[in-house]
C-alpha positions in Angstrom: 1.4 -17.9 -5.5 -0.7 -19.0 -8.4 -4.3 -21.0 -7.7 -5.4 -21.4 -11.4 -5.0 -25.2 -10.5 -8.0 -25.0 -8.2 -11.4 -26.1 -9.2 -13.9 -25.8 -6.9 -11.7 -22.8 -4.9 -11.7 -19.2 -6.2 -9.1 -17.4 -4.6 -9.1 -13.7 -5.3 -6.3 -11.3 -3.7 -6.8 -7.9 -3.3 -4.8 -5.4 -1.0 -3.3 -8.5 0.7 -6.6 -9.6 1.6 -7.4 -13.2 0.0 -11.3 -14.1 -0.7 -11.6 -17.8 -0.8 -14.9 -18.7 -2.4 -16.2 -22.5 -2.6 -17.4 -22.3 -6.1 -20.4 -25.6 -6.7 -23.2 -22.4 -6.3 -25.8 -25.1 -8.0 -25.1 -27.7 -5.4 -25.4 -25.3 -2.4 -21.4 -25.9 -2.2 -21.5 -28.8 -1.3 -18.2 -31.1 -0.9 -17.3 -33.8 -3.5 -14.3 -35.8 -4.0 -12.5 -32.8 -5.2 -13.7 -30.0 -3.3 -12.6 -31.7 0.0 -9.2 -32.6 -1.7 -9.0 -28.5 -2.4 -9.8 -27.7 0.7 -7.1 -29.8 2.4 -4.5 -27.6 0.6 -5.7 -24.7 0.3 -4.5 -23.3 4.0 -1.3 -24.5 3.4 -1.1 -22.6 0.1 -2.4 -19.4 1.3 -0.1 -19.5 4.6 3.0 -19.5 1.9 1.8 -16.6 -0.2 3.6 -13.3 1.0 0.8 -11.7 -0.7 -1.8 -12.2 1.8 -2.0 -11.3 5.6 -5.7 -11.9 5.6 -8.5 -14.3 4.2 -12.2 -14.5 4.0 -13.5 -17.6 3.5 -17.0 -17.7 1.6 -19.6 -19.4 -0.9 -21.3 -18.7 -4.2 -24.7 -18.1 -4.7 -27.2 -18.9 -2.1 -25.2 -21.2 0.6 -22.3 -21.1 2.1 -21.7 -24.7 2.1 -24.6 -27.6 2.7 -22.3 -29.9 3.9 -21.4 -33.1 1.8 -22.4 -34.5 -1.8 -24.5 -37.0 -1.4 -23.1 -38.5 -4.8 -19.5 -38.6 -2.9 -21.1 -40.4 0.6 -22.6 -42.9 -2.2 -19.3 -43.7 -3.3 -17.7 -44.1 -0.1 -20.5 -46.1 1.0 -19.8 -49.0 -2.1 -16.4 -48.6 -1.7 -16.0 -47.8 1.8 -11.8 -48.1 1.6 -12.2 -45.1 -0.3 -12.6 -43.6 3.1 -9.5 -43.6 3.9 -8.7 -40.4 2.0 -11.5 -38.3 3.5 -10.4 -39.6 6.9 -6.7 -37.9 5.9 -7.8 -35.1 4.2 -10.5 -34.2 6.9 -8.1 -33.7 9.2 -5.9 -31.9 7.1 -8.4 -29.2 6.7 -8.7 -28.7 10.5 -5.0 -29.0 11.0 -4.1 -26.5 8.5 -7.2 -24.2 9.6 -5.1 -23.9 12.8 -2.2 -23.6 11.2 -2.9 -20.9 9.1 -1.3 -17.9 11.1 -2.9 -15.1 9.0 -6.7 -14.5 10.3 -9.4 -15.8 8.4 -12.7 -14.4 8.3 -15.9 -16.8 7.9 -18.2 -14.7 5.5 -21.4 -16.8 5.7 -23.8 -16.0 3.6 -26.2 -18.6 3.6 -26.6 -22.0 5.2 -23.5 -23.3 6.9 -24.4 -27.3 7.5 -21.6 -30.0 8.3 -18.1 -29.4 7.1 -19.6 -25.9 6.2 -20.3 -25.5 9.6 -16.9 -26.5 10.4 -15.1 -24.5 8.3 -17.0 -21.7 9.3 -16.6 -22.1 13.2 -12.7 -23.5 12.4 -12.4 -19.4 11.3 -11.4 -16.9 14.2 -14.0 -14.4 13.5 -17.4 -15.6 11.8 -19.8 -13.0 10.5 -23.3 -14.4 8.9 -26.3 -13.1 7.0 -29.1 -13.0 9.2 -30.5 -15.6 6.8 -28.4 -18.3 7.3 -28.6 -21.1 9.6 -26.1 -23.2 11.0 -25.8 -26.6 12.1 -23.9 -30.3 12.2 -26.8 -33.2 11.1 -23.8 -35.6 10.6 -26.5 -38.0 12.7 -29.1 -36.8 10.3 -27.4 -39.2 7.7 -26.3 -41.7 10.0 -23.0 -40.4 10.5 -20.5 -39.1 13.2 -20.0 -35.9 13.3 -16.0 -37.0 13.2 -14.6 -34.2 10.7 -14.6 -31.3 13.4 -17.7 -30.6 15.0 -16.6 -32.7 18.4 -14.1 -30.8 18.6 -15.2 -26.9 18.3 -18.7 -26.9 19.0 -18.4 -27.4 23.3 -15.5 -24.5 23.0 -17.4 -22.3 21.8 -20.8 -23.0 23.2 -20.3 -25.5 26.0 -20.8 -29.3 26.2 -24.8 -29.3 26.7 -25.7 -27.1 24.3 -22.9 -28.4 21.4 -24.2 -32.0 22.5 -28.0 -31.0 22.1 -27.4 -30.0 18.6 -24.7 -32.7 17.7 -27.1 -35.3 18.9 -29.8 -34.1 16.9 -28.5 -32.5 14.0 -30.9 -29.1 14.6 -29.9 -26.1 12.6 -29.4 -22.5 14.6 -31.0 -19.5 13.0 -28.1 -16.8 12.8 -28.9 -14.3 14.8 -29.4 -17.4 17.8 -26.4 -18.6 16.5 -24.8 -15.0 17.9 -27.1 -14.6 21.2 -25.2 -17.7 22.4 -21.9 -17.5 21.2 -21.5 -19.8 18.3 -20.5 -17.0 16.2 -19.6 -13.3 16.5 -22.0 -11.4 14.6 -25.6 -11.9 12.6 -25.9 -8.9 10.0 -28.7 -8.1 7.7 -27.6 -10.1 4.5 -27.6 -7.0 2.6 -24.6 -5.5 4.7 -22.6 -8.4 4.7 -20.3 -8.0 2.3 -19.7 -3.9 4.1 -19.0 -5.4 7.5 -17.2 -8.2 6.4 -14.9 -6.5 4.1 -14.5 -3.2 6.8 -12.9 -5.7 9.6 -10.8 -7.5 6.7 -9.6 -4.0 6.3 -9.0 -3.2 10.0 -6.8 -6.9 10.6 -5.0 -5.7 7.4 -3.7 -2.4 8.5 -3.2 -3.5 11.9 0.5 -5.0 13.5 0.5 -7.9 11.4 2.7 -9.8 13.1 1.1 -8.9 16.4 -2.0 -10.0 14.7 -0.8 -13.2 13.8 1.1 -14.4 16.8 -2.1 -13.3 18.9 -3.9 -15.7 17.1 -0.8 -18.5 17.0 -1.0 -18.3 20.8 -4.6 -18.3 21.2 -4.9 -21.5 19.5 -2.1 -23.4 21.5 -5.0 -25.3 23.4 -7.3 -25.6 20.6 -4.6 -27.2 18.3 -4.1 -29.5 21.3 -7.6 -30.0 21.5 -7.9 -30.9 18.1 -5.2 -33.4 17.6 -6.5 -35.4 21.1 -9.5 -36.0 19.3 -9.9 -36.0 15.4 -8.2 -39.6 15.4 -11.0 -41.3 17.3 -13.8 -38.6 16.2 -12.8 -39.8 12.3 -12.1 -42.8 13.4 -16.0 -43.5 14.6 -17.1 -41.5 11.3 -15.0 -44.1 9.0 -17.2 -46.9 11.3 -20.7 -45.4 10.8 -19.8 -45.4 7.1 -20.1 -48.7 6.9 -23.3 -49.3 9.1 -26.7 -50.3 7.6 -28.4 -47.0 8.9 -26.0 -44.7 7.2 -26.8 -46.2 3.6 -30.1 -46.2 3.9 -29.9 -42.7 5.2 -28.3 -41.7 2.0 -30.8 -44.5 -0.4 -33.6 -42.3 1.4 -32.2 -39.1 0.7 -31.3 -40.0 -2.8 -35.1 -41.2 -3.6 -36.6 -38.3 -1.8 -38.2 -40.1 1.6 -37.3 -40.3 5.6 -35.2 -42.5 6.6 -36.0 -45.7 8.9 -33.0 -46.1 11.0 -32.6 -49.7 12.8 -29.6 -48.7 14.9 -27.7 -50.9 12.9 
């Protein structure tokens, strides 16, 4: 399996282990156009290659991913048909997440906000520098949190506390995000990379296929889950892109002030 078509994806393989790195280190790896495109195939890729029975998902530089481009949500918002395509490929990324029988580790190593946040809580094991800080402020620029946070946020932490923080968009330090389940473990950021690459090592000399149809059957209800609800979740998302409090979330980010929503 070759990846040298890839742009904003390094994908390294080593002793069937496949690091996956989101590669925009001097936007915080944040999504654009492209990157969400890349990361709608990117599962599907890696499930075919008989190279890999594990993967680590990860970021470059200082974040793990800050969410979306705000250059891209300006795009959609003068051209809000161009939607459409994030609506499909959003839920291609959760879809194929699911999919993807071979274990994937989420190797955060700095902030995790939005989609980052869902790709890393998408992951069946998530391991984060005690640095980091998660969290989904979809509402924080006027949008719904449609592209997965609905969906795994109250399974892994229950519907009060996943509502609390969908509603106000409030990132989790780490080592909080552990203490209440969000993730599985907050490490000092200097021993992430050890821990991280020791239980890549363990799922990789384990049964594979035991390994793999563990996971398959543990995400029956989840896959269920998720296709019950990313149609109307994306669906509301694709509507609050075209609401007055939305664009003037992204103008005021854009020109560096707060934004004065109208509910509109």
């Amino acid at each position: 399996m070759s990846y040298n078509e890839y742009q904003y994806l390094i994908v390294d393989v080593v002793d069937r282990v496949a690091t996956v790195t989101m590669n925009r280190p001097d936007k915080l790896n944040v999504a654009n156009a492209r990157l969400h495109t890349e990361l709608s195939t990117i599962f599907d890729d890696l499930q075919r290659d008989a190279d890999v029975d594990v993967v680590v998902l990860t970021g470059a530089g200082r974040a793990f991913s800050a969410g979306g481009d705000i250059d891209w949500m300006q795009e959609a918002v003068d051209d809000p048909e161009s939607f459409e395509q994030t609506v499909s490929e959003a839920k291609r990324i959760i879809f194929s997440l699911l999919d993807l029988e071979k274990p994937i580790i989420a190797k955060v190593n700095g902030h995790a906000v939005g989609l980052g946040a869902t790709l890393a809580l998408f992951c069946d094991v998530i391991f984060a520098a005690e640095s980091a800080k998660i969290g989904d402020p979809h509402v924080s620029v006027g949008f719904v949190a449609g592209d997965g946070g609905a969906v795994i946020w109250p399974q892994l932490i229950g519907y009060a506390r996943a509502k609390e923080y969908l509603l106000t968009g409030d990132l989790i330090p780490a080592r909080v995000a552990a203490d209440i389940g969000l993730i599985n473990h907050a490490v000092p950021s200097e021993a992430l990379d050890e821990r991280v690459t020791e239980f890549a090592g363990r799922l990789r000399n384990g049964a594979t296929k035991a390994i793999r149809w563990s996971k398959v059957s543990a995400n029956i209800g989840l896959k269920q889950l998720a296709h019950s609800i990313m149609d109307t979740s994306m669906a509301y998302e694709s509507l609050s892109n075209r609401t007055a409090d939305h664009a003037e979330a992204v103008a005021a980010f854009r020109e560096g002030r707060t934004p004065k929503f109208q509910g509109k």
